[in-house]
C-alpha positions as CSV (number, residue, x, y, z in Angstrom):
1,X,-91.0,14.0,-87.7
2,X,-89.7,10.9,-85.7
3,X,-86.7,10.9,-87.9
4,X,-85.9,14.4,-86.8
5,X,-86.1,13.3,-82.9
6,X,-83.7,10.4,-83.5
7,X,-80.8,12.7,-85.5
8,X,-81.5,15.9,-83.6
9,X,-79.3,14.5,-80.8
10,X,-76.5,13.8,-82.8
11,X,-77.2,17.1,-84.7
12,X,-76.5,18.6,-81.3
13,X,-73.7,16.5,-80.2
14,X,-71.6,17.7,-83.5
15,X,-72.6,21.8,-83.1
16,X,-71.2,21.3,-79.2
17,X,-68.0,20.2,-80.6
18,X,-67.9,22.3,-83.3
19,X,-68.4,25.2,-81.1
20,X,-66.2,24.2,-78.5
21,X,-63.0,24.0,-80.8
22,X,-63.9,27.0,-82.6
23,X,-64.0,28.7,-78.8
24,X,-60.6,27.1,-78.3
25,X,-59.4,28.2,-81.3
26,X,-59.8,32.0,-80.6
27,X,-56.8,33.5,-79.0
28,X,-57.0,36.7,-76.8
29,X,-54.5,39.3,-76.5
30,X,-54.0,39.1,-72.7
31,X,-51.6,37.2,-71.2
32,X,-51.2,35.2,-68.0
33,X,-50.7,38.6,-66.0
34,X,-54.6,39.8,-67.3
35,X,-56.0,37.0,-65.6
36,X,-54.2,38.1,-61.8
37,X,-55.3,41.8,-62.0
38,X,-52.3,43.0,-64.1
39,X,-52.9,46.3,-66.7
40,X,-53.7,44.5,-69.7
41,X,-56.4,46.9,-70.6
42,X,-54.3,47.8,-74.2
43,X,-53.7,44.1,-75.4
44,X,-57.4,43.3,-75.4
45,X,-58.8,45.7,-77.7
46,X,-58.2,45.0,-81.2
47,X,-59.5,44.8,-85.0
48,X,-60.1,41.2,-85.8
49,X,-58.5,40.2,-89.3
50,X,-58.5,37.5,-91.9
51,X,-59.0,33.8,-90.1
52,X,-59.5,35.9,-86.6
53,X,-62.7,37.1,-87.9
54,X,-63.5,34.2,-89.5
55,X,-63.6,32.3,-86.9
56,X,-65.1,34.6,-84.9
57,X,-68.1,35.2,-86.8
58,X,-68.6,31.2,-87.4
59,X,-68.4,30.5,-83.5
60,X,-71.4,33.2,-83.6
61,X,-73.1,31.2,-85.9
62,X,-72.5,27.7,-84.4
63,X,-73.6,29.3,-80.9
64,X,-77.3,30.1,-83.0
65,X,-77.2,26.9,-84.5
66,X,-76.8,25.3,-81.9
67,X,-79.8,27.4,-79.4
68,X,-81.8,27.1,-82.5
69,X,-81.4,22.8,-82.3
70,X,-81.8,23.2,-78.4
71,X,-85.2,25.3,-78.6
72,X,-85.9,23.0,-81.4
73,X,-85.7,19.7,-79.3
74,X,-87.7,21.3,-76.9
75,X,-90.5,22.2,-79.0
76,X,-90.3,18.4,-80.8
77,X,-90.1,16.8,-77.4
C-alpha cells in the first residue's frame, strides 16, 4: 500500500500530460471567426474518422483514468 502512495503521484503527473496533449491534439472545425460570434454553426458538426476518433475516444479514457487516480488518492490518503 505505501508503495502505491509514493508512485500514485507520478502516476498522476503522466495522465495530466497525457491528457493535455491529447486535448491539444484535437482540432475543431471552427475557425477564428467562431470564437467572436461569427455563424460557424455548420463547421462544427461532423463525423469523427480514423486518428480523429482515436484520439478522441483515448482523451475519454485518459480523462477516467485520470478521475479514477484522483478519487483513488483520496481514498489512500
Amino acid at each position: 500500500m505505501e508503495s502505491l502512495i509514493g508512485i500514485l503521484p507520478y502516476i498522476q503527473i503522466a495522465l495530466s500530460i497525457l491528457l493535455i496533449v491529447t486535448i491539444l491534439l484535437q482540432q475543431t472545425g471552427s475557425g477564428l471567426g467562431g470564437a467572436f460570434g461569427a455563424d460557424n454553426f455548420t463547421s462544427g458538426f461532423h463525423t469523427r474518422r480514423g486518428l480523429e476518433r482515436t484520439l478522441f475516444y483515448v482523451t475519454i479514457a485518459l480523462g477516467a483514468l485520470f478521475a479514477l487516480t484522483a478519487l483513488l488518492n483520496l481514498l489512500v490518503a
